[in-house]
C-alpha positions in Angstrom: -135.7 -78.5 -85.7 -132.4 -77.2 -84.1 -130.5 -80.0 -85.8 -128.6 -78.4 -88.7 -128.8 -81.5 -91.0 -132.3 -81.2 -90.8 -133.5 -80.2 -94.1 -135.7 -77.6 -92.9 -133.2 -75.9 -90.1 -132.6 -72.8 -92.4 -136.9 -72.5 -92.7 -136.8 -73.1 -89.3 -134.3 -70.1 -88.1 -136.1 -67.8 -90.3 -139.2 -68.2 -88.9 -138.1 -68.7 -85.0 -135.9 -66.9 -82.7 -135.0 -70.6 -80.9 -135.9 -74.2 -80.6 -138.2 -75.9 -78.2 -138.3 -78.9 -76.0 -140.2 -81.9 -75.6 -139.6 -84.6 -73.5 -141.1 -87.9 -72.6 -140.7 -89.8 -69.8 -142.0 -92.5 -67.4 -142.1 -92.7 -63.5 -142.5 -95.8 -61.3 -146.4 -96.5 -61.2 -149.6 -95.0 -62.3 -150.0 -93.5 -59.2 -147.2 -91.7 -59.5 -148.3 -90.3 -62.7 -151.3 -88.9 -61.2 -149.6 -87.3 -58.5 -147.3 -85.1 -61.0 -150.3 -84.0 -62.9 -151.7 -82.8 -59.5 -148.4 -81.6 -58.0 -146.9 -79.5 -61.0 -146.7 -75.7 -60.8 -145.4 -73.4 -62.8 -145.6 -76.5 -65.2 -149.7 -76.7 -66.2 -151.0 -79.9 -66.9 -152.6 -79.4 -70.1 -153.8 -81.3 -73.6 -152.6 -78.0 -75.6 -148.6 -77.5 -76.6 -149.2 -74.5 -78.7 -148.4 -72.0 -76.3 -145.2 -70.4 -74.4 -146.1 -72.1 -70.8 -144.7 -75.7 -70.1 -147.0 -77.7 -69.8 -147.1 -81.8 -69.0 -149.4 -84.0 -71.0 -150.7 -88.0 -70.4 -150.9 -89.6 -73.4 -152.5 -93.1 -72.0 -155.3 -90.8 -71.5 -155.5 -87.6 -73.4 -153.8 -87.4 -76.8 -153.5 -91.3 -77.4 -156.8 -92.0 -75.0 -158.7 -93.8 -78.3 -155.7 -95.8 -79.6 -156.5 -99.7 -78.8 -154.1 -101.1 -76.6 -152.1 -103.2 -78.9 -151.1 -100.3 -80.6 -150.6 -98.5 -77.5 -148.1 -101.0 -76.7 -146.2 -100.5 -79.8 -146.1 -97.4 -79.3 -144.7 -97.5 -76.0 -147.1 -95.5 -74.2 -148.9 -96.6 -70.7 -150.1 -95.5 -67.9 -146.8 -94.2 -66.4 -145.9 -91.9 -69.5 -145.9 -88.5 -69.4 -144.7 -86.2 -72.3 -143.4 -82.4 -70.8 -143.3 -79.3 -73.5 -141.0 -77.1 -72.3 -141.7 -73.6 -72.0 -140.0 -70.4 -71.6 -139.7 -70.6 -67.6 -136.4 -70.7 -65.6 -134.9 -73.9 -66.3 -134.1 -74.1 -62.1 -137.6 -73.4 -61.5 -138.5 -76.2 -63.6 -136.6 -78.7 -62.2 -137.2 -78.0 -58.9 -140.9 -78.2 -59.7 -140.7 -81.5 -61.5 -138.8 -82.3 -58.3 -141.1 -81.9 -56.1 -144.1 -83.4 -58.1 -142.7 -86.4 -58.8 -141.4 -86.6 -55.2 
């Protein structure tokens, strides 16, 4: 909600000292997938976003893991999506560790 035309921006500043991040984003393969999830550090590999940590999610498999894949495909989620809730770490630290993972 950090868009001021959003109608609930001024709720939103009351309540919250900043905005958050999240951002989806597809690599080459679904190999390539699975070696982020194993490769991240500081960012978890996790099914929760409530929290202050960055974490990186798989929707093919976790959150969307029921969905049948007609809908799936509407939705434009596969097996090389990955969704990434950014925390409160160093952005440099971040980068370099997505980086690395995805190689």
């Amino acid at each position: 909600m950090g868009d001021p035309d959003h109608p609930d921006y001024g709720l939103s500043c009351r309540q919250a000292s900043g905005f958050g991040a999240m951002v989806s984003f597809k690599v080459d393969t679904h190999k390539r997938a699975l070696a982020v999830l194993e490769r991240v550090r500081p960012v978890l590999f996790a099914e929760s976003l409530g929290g202050t940590e960055s974490l990186v999610t798989y929707p093919f498999v976790q959150t969307h893991g029921s969905i049948p894949g007609p809908m799936l495909d509407k939705l434009g989620i596969d097996e090389r999506l990955l969704r990434l809730s950014v925390g409160l770490e160093n952005v440099e630290d971040l980068i370099a560790d997505l980086e690395q993972a995805i190689g």
